[in-house]
Structure formats: structure tokens, C-alpha cells
C-alpha positions in Angstrom: -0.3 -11.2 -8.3 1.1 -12.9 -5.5 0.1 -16.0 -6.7 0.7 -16.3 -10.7 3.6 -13.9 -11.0 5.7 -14.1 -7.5 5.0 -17.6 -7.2 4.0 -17.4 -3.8 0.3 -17.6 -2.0 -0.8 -16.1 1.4 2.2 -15.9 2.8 3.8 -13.4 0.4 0.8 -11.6 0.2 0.8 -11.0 4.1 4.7 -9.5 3.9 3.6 -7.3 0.6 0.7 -5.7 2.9 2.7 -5.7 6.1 5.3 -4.1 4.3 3.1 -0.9 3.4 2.2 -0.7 6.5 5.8 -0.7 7.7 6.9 1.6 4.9 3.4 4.0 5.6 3.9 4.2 9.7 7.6 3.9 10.2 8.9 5.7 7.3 6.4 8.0 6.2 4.6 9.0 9.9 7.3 9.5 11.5 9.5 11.4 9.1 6.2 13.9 8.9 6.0 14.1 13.0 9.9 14.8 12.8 9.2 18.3 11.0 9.6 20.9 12.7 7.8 23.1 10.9 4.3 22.9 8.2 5.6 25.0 5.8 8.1 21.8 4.3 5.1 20.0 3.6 4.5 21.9 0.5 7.9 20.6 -0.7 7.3 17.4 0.1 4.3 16.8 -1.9 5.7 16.3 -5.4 8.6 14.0 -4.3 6.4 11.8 -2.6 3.9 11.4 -5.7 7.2 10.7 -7.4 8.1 8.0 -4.9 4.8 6.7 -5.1 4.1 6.3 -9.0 7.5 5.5 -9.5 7.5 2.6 -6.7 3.8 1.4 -8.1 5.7 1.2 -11.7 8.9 -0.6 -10.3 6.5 -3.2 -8.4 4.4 -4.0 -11.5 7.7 -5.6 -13.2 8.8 -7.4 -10.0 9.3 -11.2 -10.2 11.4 -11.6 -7.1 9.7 -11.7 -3.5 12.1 -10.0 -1.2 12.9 -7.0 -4.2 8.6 -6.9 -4.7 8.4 -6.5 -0.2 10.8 -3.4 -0.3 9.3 -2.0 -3.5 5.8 -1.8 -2.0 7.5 -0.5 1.6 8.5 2.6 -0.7 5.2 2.4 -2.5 3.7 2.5 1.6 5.9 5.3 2.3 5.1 7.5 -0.6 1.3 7.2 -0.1 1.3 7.9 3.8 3.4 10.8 2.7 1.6 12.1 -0.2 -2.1 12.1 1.9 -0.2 13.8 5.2 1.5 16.2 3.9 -1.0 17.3 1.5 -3.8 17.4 4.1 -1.2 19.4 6.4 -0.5 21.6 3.8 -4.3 22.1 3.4 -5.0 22.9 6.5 -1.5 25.1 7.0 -2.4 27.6 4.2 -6.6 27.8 5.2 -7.7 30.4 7.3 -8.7 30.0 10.2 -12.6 31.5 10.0 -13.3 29.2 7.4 -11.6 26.0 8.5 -14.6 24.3 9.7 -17.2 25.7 7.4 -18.0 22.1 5.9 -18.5 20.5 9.2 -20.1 23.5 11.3 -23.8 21.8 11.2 -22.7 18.9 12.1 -20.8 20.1 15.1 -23.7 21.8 16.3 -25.9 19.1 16.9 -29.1 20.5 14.4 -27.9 18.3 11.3 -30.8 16.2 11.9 -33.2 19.3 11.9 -31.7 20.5 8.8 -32.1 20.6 5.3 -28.8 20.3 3.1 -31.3 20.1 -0.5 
């Protein structure tokens, strides 16, 4: 992509992923740890998948470097918001005797002794 379409080799491709990572921790981490509450997160959901597909189809008709390294900031943003928010949600509306139902045999130190089949 970098190469054939932006016209640009390791160097772009370094800004494109340092750029979601930018857009992921800066934009999207902190915007969730600014929340006061959980309960947002459910609302948050959609827009970010929006963001996200949205961003992904903007970036596929890029041709300029500097437009293609914001797109895929918004693209970073979207996902780090989309997989937070959903797995806060998640967690938010489970109760709390079966949170850990999944992972209870492996907390207890007898996985080895047990058989899952």
C-alpha cells in the first residue's frame, strides 16, 4: 500500500502505524478513562464502529501521505474505542456470580489435573 499507491516506502509506513497508535492511546484511551460513568459505553459502541468502517473506507481511496496518516489516526481511534467500550460494557451489564465462570479453573490452580473434554 505504502509503497505502490502512496508512493512512499518504510518511512510512510512507520507514520501510518505510529499514527494508530496515536489515534488508539491518545484519542481513544483516554477519552474512555475520562468517563465518569460505564453506563455511556453502551452509547459509544455504534459510533465508534461507524468511525472505524467509515475511516477504513476513506483510507482505501487515499493517495496523499499526510490525509492517509490522519485517516488511519481515526481508524486507531475507532478500534481502541470500539474493543474498550464494548468489553466495559460487557463486563458492566454481567453479574457479578458469573463474571469469572470461564476462568475459575484456571484461577485455582487444578487446570492441569483437569479434564475440559
Amino acid at each position: 500500500m505504502q509503497k505502490d499507491i502512496l508512493a512512499g516506502g518504510l518511512n510512510i509506513y512507520g507514520f501510518l502505524v505510529g499514527a494508530s497508535g496515536l489515534g488508539a492511546y491518545y484519542l481513544g484511551a483516554l477519552y474512555l478513562a475520562s468517563l465518569k460513568t460505564p453506563e455511556r459505553t453502551g452509547k459509544i459502541i455504534p459510533w465508534s464502529a461507524i468511525i472505524f468502517g467509515l475511516g477504513l473506507i476513506i483510507f482505501s481511496f487515499s493517495h496523499f501521505n499526510i490525509l492517509a496518516i490522519l485517516i488511519i489516526g481515526a481508524v486507531g481511534f475507532g478500534d481502541m474505542l470500539h474493543t474498550a467500550a464494548s468489553n466495559t460494557f460487557i463486563q458492566t451489564i454481567t453479574d457479578d456470580d458469573k463474571r469469572r465462570k470461564g476462568h475459575e479453573p484456571l484461577h485455582h490452580g487444578d487446570c492441569w489435573n483437569r479434564s475440559f473434554w
